[in-house]
C-alpha positions as CSV (number, residue, x, y, z in Angstrom):
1,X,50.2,-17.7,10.0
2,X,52.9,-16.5,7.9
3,X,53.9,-20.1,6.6
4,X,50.0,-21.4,5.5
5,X,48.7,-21.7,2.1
6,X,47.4,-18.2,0.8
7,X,45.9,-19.6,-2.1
8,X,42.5,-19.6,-0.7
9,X,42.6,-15.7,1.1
10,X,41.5,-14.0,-1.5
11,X,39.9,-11.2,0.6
12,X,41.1,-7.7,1.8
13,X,41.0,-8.2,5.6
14,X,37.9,-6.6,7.6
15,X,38.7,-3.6,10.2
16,X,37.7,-6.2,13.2
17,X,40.4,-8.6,11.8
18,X,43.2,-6.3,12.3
19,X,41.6,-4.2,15.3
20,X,42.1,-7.8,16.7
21,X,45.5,-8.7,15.2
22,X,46.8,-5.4,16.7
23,X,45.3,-6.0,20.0
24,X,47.4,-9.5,20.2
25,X,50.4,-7.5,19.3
26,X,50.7,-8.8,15.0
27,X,51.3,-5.7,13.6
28,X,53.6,-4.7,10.7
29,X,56.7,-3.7,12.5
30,X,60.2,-3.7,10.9
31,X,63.2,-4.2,13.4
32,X,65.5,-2.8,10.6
33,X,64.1,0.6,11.1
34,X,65.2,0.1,15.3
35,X,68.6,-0.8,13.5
36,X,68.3,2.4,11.2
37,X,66.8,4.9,14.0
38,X,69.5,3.5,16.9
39,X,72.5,3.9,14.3
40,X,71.5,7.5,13.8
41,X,71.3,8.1,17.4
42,X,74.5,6.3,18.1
43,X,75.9,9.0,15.6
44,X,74.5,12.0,17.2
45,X,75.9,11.0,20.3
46,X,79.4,10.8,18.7
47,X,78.9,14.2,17.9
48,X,77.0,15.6,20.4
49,X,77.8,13.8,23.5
50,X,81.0,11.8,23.4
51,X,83.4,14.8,23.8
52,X,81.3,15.9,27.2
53,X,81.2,11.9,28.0
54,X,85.2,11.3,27.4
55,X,86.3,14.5,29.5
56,X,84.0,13.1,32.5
57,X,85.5,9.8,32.1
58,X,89.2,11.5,32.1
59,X,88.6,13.2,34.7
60,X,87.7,10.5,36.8
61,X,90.4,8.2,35.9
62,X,93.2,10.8,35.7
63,X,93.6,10.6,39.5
64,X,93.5,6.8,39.2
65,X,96.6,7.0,37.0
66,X,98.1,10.1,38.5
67,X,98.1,8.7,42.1
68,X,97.4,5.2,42.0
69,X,100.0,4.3,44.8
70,X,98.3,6.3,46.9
71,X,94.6,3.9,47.1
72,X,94.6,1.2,49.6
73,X,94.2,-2.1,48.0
74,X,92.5,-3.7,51.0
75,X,89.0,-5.0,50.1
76,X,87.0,-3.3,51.9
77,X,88.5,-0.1,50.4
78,X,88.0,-1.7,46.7
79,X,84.2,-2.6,47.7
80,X,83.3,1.1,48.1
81,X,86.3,2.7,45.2
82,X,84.5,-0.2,43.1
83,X,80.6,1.5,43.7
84,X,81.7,4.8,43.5
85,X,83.4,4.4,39.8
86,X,79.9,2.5,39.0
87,X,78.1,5.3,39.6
88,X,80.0,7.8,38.3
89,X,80.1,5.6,35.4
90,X,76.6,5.1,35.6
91,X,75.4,9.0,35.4
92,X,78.0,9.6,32.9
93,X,76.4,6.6,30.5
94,X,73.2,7.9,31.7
95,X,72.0,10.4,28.8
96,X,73.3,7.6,26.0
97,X,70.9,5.1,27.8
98,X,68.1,7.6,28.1
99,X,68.9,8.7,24.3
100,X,68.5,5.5,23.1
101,X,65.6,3.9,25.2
102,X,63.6,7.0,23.8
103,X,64.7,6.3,20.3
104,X,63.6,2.6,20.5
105,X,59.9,4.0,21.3
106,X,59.9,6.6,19.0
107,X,60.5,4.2,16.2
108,X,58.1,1.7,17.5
109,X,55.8,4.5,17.7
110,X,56.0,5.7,14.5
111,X,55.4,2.4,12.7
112,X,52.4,1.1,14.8
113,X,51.4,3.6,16.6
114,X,50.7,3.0,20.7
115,X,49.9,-1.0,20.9
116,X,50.7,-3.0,24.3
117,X,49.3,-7.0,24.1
118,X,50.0,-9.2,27.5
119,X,49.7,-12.0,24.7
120,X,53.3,-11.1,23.7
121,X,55.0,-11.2,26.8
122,X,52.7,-13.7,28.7
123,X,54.6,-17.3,29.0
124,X,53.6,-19.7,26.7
125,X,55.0,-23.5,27.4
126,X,54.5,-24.3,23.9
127,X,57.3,-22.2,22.8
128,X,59.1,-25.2,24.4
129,X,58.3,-27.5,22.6
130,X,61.3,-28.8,19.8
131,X,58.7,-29.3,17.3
132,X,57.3,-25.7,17.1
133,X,61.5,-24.3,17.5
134,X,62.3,-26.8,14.4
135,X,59.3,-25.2,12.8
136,X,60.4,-21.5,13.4
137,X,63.7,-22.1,12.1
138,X,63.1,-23.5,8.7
139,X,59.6,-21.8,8.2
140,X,59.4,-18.8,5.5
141,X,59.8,-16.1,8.1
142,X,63.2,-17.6,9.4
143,X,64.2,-18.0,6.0
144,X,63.4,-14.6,4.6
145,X,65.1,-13.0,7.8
146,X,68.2,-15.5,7.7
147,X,68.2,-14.3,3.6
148,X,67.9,-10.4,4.8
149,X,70.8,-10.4,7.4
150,X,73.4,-11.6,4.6
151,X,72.5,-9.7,2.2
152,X,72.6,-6.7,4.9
153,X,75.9,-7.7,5.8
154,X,76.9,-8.3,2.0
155,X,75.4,-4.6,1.5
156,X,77.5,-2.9,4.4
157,X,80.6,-4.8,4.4
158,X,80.6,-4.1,0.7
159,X,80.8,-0.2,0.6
160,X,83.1,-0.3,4.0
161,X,85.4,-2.1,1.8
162,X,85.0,0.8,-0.9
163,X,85.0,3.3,1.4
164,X,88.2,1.9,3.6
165,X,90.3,0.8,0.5
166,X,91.6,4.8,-0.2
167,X,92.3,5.5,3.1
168,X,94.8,2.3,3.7
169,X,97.5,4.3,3.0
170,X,96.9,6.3,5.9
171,X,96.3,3.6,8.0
172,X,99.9,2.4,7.1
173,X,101.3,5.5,8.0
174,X,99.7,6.2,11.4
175,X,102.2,4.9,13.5
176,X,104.4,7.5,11.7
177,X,101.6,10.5,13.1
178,X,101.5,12.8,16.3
179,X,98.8,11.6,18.6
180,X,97.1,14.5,18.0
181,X,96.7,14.2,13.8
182,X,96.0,10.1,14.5
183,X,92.9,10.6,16.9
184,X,91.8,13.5,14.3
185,X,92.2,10.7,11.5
186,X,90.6,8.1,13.5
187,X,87.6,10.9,13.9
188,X,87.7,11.6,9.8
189,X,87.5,7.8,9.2
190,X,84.5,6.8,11.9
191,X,82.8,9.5,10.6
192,X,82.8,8.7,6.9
193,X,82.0,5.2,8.1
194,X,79.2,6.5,10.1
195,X,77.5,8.5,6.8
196,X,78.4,5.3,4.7
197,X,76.0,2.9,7.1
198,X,73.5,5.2,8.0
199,X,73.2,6.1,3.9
200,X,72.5,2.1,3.5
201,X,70.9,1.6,6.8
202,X,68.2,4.1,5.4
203,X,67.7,2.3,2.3
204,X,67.5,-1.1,4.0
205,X,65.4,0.2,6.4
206,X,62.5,1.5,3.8
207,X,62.8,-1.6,2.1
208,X,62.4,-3.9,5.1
209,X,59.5,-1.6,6.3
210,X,57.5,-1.9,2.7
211,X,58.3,-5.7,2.9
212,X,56.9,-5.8,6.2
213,X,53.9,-4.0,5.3
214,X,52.8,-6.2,2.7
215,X,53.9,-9.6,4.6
216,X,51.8,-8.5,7.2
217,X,48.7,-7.6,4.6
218,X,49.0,-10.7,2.9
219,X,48.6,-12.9,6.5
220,X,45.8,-10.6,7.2
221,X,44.1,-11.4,3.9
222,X,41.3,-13.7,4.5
223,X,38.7,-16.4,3.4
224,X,35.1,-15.8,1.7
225,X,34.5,-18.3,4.6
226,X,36.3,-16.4,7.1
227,X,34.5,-13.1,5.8
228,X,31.2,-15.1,6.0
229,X,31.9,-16.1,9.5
230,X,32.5,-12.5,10.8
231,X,30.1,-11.3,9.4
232,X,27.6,-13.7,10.7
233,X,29.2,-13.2,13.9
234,X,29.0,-9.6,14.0
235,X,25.9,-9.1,12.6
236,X,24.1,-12.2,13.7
237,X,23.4,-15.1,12.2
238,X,20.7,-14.2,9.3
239,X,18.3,-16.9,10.9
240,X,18.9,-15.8,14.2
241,X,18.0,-12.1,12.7
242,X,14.3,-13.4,10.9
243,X,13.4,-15.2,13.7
244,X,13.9,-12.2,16.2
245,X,12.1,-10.1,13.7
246,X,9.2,-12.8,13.4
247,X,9.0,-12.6,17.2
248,X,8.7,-9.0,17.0
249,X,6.4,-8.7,14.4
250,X,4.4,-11.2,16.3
251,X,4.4,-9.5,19.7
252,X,3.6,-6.1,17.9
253,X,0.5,-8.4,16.1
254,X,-1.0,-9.6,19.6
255,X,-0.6,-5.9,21.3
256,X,-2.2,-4.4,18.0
257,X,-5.2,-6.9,18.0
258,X,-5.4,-6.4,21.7
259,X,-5.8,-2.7,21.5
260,X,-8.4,-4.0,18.3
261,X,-10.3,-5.7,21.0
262,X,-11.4,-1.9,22.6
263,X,-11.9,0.2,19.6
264,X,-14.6,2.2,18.7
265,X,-15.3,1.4,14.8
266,X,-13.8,-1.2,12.6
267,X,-13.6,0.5,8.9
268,X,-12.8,-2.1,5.8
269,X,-12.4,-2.3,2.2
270,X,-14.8,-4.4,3.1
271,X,-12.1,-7.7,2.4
272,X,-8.7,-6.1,2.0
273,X,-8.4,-3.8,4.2
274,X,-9.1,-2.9,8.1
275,X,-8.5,-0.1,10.5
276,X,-9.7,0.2,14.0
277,X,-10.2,3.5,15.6
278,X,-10.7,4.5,19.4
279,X,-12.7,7.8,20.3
280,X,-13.0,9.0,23.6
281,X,-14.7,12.8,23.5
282,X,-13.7,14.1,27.1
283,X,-10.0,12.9,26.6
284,X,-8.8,12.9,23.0
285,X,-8.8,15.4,20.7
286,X,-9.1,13.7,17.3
287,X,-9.9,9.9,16.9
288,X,-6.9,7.6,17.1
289,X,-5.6,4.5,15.1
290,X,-4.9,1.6,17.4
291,X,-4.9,-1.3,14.1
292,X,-4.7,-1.5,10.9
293,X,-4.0,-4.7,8.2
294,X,-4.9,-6.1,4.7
295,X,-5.9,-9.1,3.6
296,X,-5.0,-12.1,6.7
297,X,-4.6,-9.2,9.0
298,X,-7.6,-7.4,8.0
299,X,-10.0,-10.8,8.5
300,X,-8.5,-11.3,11.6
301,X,-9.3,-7.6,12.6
302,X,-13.1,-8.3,11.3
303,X,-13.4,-11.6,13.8
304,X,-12.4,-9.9,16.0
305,X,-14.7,-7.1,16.1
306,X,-17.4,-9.6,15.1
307,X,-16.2,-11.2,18.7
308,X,-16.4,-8.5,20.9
309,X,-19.4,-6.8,19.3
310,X,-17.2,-4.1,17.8
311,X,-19.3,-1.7,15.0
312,X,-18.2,-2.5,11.1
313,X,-18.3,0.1,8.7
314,X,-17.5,-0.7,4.8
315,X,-16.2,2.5,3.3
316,X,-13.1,1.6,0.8
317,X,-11.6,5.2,0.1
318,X,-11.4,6.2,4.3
319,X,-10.1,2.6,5.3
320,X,-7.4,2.9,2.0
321,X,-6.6,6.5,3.0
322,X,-6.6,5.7,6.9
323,X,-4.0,2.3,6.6
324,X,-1.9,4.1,3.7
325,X,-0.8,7.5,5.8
326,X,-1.9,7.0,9.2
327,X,0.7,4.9,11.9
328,X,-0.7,2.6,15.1
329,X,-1.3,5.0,17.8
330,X,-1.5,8.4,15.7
331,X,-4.5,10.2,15.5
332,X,-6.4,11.2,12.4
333,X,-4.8,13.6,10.3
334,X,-7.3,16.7,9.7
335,X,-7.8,16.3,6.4
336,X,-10.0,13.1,7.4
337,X,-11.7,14.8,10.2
338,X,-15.2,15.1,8.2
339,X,-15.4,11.5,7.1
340,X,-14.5,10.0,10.2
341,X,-16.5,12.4,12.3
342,X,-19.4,10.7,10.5
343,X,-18.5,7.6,11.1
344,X,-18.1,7.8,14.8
345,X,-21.4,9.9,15.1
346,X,-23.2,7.1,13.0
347,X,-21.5,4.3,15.3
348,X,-22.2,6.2,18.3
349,X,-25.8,7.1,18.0
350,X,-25.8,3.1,16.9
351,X,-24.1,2.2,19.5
352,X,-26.3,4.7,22.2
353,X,-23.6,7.0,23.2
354,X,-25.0,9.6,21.3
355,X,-28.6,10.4,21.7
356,X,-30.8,9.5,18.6
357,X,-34.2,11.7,17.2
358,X,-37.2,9.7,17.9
359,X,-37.8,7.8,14.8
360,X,-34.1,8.7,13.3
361,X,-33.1,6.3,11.1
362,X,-29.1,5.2,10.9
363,X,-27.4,5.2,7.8
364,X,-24.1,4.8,7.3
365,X,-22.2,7.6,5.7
366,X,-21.3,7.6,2.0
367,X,-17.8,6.9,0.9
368,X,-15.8,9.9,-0.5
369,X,-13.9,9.0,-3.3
370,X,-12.2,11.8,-3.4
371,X,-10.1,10.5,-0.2
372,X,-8.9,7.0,-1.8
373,X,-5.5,6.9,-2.3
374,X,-5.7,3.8,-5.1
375,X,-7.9,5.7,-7.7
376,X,-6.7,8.0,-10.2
377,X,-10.3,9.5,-11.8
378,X,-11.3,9.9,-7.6
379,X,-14.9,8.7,-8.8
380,X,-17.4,6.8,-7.3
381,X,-17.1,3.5,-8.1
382,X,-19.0,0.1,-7.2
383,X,-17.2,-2.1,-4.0
């Protein structure tokens, strides 16, 4: 990934991209900071537990020197003096193995946080193939970590140079010291050493770690295409979508117009608009909206009522009112209570489930203006 043209990823990667990227174990992860973190380690130890570490390993070889004559040299003998020095040596390197297997996680930890991906450690038989090694050894990666070793090396053997050339002298004259003043020496100089790579070590190690960083944002960077493509992926294909929507729409048409089928009252614009109410008076407390559209819908609606003998009123401002704030299945609001009252009582005396006056005539209730959402001066006007 790192050795393709980036010419065409011209966009910031997506949150999915490097969810996945992380999950298959590409992650910006600079081994200098390992190098950095175990060097400091390795120099705590010096401090902190090499004294403890060399008086256990005196100790245990003092007697091998003191009374060496006095250990059978059979083999059998060897065998067991040969797994007993193994484990002493064993507990004794114990805390320095401990010390740095924790330090190796915590600076793992600390770039990437907690990632674990089989893909890493999962064979793969086409890392055997002589092509794809050829192609890891000259590709830009190799090259850019072939380029960062020397210079490393340049960098450290440089300022040991530095560092070592005023204390040749001493060197010289060592053979000259007590035992006692050469080990103390020897301490002075691996301890100036020690400050001297850790000191570049640090430096190396933020650098390598920002160079990561960006190496790894640059092979996350993506296409438009690629950005396209996960998006339509995650989202859904746009065509996909509107056609799941038309279906929708379409099922919630064919429920509406079968709840149409058993309404009450049909009220229209007369042409643009339709609602359809359902009123039962033992069960319901208000009259309830079970259809409502404007222009195709609303002729549909009229058919349809037409069809299945279904009362039409014409009364523009209710049926305007009605579709603009009332939802399918909610009841009337109370502010329309008195104009739809009237209707259902004219449709239901029309209809016989009211009882009529002899010689009553039916007329259908007057529009109130006052109720149409579309007029401004809330006038009667001619439909």
């Amino acid at each position: 990934m790192a050795d393709e043209d980036r010419s065409s990823k011209t966009e910031e990667p997506t949150g999915k991209r490097l969810a996945e990227a992380k999950q298959k174990g590409q992650v910006a992860k600079s081994m200098e900071i390992g190098h950095w973190a175990t060097l400091i380690a390795a120099a705590g130890s010096i401090v902190a537990i090499a004294p403890w570490m060399m008086r256990k390993v005196t100790v245990l070889s003092a007697n091998f020197i003191s009374d060496a004559h006095l250990y059978p040299t059979d083999f059998e003998h060897l065998h067991l003096l040969f797994l007993h020095v193994s484990g002493e040596m064993a507990l004794i390197l114990a805390p320095i193995s401990v010390l740095f297997f924790v330090v190796a996680l915590v600076s793992s930890f600390a770039q990437v946080g907690w990632t674990f991906s089989w893909e890493k450690i999962e064979p793969k038989f086409s890392a055997l193939s002589i092509f794809a090694g050829i192609k890891r050894l000259v590709g830009l990666r190799a090259v850019m970590e072939f380029i960062k070793g020397v210079v490393k090396i340049g960098v450290v053997g440089t300022a040991f140079m530095f560092v070592a050339i005023p204390y040749l002298k001493d060197i010289e004259l060592m053979p000259f010291f007590t035992i006692d003043a050469m080990l103390a020496r020897l301490n002075d100089l691996t301890l100036v050493f020690i400050v001297v790579a850790a000191s570049i070590m640090t430096i190396l190690a933020a650098a390598d770690f920002a160079y990561q960083k960006f190496d790894h944002h640059q092979n996350m960077m993506m296409t438009k295409q690629e950005v396209k493509d996960e998006h339509k992926h995650s989202e859904g294909d746009p065509a996909v979508k509107r056609r799941i929507a038309q279906v929708r729409m379409e099922r919630a048409q064919a429920r509406m117009m079968s709840a149409v089928a058993k309404a009450d009252v049909i009220i229209t614009n007369p042409t643009h608009y339709a609602v359809a109410l359902t009123y039962d008076m033992d069960n319901m407390a208000a009259p309830k909206l079970v259809g409502k559209g404007v222009d195709h819908i609303a002729k549909k609606i009229r058919e349809l009522a037409e069809e299945n003998k279904i009362p039409i009123v014409e009364n523009p401002p209710l049926a305007r009112a009605i579709y603009a704030s009332v939802e399918i299945d909610q009841e009337i609001p109370q502010k329309y209570y008195q104009a739809v009252a009237e209707v259902i009582s004219y449709v239901f005396r029309l209809t016989g489930r009211l009882a009529r006056q002899p010689g009553e005539r039916l007329i259908p209730p007057k529009p109130d203006w006052s109720l149409d959402p579309e007029r401004e001066d809330k006038g009667p006007a001619a439909t």
